[in-house]
Backbone as a printed PyTorch tensor [residue, N CA C, xyz], in Angstrom:
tensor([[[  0.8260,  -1.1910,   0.0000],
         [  0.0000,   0.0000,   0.0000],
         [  0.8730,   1.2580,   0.0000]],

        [[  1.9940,   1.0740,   0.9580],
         [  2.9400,   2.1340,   0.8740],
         [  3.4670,   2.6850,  -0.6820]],

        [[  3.7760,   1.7690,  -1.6010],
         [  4.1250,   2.0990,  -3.1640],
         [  3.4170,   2.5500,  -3.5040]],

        [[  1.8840,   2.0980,  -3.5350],
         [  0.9890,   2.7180,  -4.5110],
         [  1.0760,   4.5230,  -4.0560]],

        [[  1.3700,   4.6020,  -2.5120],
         [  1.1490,   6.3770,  -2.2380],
         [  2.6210,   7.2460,  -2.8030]],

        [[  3.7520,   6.4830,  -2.6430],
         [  4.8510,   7.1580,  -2.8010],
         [  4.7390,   7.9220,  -4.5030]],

        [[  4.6420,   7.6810,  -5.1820],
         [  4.2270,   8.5470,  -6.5450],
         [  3.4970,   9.5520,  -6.5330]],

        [[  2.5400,   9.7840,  -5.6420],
         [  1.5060,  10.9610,  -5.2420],
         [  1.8700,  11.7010,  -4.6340]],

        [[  3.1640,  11.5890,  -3.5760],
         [  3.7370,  12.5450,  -2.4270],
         [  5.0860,  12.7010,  -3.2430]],

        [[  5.1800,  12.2970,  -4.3160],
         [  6.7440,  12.8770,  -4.9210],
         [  5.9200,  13.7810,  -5.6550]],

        [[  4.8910,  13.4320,  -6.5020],
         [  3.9280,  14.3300,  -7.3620],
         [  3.9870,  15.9500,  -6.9830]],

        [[  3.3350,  15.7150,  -5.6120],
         [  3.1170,  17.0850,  -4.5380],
         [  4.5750,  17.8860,  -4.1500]],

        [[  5.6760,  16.7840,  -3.5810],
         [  6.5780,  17.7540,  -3.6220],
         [  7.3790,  17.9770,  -4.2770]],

        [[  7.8360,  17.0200,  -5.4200],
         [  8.8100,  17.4990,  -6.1390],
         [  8.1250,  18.0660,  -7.8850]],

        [[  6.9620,  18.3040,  -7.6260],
         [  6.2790,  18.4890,  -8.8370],
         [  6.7480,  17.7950, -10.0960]],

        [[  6.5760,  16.6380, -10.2100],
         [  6.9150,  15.2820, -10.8620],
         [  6.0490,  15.0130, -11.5030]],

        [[  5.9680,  15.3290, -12.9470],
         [  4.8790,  14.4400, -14.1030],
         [  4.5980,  12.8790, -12.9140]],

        [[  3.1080,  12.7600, -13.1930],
         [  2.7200,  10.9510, -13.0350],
         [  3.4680,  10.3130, -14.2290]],

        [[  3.3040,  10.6340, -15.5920],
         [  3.9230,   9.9600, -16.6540],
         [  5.1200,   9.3040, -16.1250]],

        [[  6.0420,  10.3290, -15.2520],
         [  7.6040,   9.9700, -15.3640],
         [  7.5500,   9.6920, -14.1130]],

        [[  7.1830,   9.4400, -13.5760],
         [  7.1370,   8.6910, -12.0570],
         [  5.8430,   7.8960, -11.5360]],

        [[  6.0420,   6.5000, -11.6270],
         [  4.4270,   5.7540, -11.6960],
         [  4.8150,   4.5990, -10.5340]],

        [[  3.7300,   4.1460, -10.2530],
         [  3.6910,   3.3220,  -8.9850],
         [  4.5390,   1.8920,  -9.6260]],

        [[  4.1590,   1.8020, -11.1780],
         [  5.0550,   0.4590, -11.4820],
         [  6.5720,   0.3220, -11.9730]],

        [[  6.8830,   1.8550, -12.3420],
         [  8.2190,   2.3570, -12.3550],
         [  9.0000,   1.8200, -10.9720]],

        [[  8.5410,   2.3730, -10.3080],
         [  8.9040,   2.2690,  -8.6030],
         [  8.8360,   0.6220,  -8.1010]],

        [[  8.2610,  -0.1970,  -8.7580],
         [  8.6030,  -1.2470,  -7.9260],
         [  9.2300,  -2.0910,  -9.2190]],

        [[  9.1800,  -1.7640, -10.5300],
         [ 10.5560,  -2.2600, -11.0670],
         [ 11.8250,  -1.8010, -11.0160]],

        [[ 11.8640,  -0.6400, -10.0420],
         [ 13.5800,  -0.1770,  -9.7590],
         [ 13.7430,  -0.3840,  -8.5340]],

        [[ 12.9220,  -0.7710,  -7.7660],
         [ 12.8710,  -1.3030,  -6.2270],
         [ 13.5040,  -3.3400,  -6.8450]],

        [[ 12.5010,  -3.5230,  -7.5820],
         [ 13.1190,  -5.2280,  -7.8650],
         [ 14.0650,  -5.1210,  -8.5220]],

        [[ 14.9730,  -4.8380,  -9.1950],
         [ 16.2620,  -4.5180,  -9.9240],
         [ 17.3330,  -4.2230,  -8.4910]],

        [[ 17.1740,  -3.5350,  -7.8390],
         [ 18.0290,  -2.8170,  -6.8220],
         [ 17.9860,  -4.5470,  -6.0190]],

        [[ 16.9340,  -4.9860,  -5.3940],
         [ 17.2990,  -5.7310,  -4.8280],
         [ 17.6730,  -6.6740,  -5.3140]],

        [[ 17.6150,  -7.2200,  -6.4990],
         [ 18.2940,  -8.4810,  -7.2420],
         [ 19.6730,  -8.6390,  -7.7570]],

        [[ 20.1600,  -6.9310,  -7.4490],
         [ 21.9200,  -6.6510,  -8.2360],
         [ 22.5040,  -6.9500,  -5.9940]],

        [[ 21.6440,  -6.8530,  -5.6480],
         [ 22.2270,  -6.6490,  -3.9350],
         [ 22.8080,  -8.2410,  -3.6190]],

        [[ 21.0890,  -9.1480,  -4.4160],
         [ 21.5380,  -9.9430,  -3.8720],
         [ 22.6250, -10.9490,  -5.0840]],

        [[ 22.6650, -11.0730,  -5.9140],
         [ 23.7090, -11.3190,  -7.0080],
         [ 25.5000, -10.6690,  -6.0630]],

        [[ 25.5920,  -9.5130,  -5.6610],
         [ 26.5680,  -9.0230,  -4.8650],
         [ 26.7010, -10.3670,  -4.0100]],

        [[ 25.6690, -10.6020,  -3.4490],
         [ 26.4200, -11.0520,  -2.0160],
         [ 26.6240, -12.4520,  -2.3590]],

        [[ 25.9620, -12.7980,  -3.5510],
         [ 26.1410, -14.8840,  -3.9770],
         [ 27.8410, -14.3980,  -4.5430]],

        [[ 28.1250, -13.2490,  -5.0000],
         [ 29.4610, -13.2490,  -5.7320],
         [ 30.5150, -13.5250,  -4.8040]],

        [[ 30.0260, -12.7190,  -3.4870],
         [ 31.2010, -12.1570,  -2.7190],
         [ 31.3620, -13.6090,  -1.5920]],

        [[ 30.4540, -14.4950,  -1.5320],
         [ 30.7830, -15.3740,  -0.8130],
         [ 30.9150, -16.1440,  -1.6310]],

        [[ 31.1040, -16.8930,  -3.1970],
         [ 31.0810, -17.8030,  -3.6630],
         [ 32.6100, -17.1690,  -3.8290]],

        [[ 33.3560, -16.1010,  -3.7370],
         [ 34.6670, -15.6270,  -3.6320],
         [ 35.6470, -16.2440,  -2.6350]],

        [[ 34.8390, -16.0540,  -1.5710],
         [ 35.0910, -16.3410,   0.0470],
         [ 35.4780, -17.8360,   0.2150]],

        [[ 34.5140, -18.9010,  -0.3440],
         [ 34.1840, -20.0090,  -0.6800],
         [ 35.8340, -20.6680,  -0.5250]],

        [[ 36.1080, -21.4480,   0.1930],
         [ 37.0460, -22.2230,   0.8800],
         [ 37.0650, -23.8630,   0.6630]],

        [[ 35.4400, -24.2030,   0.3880],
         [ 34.9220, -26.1430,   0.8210],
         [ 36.0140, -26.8220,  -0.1470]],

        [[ 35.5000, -27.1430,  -1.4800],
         [ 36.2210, -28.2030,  -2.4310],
         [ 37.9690, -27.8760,  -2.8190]],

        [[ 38.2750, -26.3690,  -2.4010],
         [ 39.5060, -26.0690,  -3.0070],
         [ 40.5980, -26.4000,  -2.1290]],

        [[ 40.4600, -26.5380,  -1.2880],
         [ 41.6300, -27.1750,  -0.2590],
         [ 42.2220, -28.7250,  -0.8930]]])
C-alpha cells in the first residue's frame, strides 16, 4: 500500500509528471536494486568459498 502512495507525495513535492514517475516504475527499480544486492552477495561469498579447493 505504501508504493501505490509514494508517486503521489513525490507528485506534490517534487512536482513530478505521473507519466515519469508511476507506482510500477517504482517497484521495477525497487526489484532490480534488490536483485543486483543480492547477485553481490552470492558473488562475494562464492569468492570467500574455501569447501572443495583445499
Amino acid at each position: 500500500a505504501f508504493l501505490a502512495i509514494v508517486p503521489n507525495i513525490a507528485m506534490r513535492n517534487q512536482q513530478i509528471s505521473a507519466f515519469a514517475f508511476g507506482g510500477t516504475s517504482l517497484l521495477i527499480i525497487i526489484g532490480v536494486a534488490l536483485e543486483t544486492v543480492q547477485e553481490i552477495e552470492a558473488y562475494m561469498m562464492m569468492r570467500h568459498y574455501k569447501g572443495f579447493m583445499k
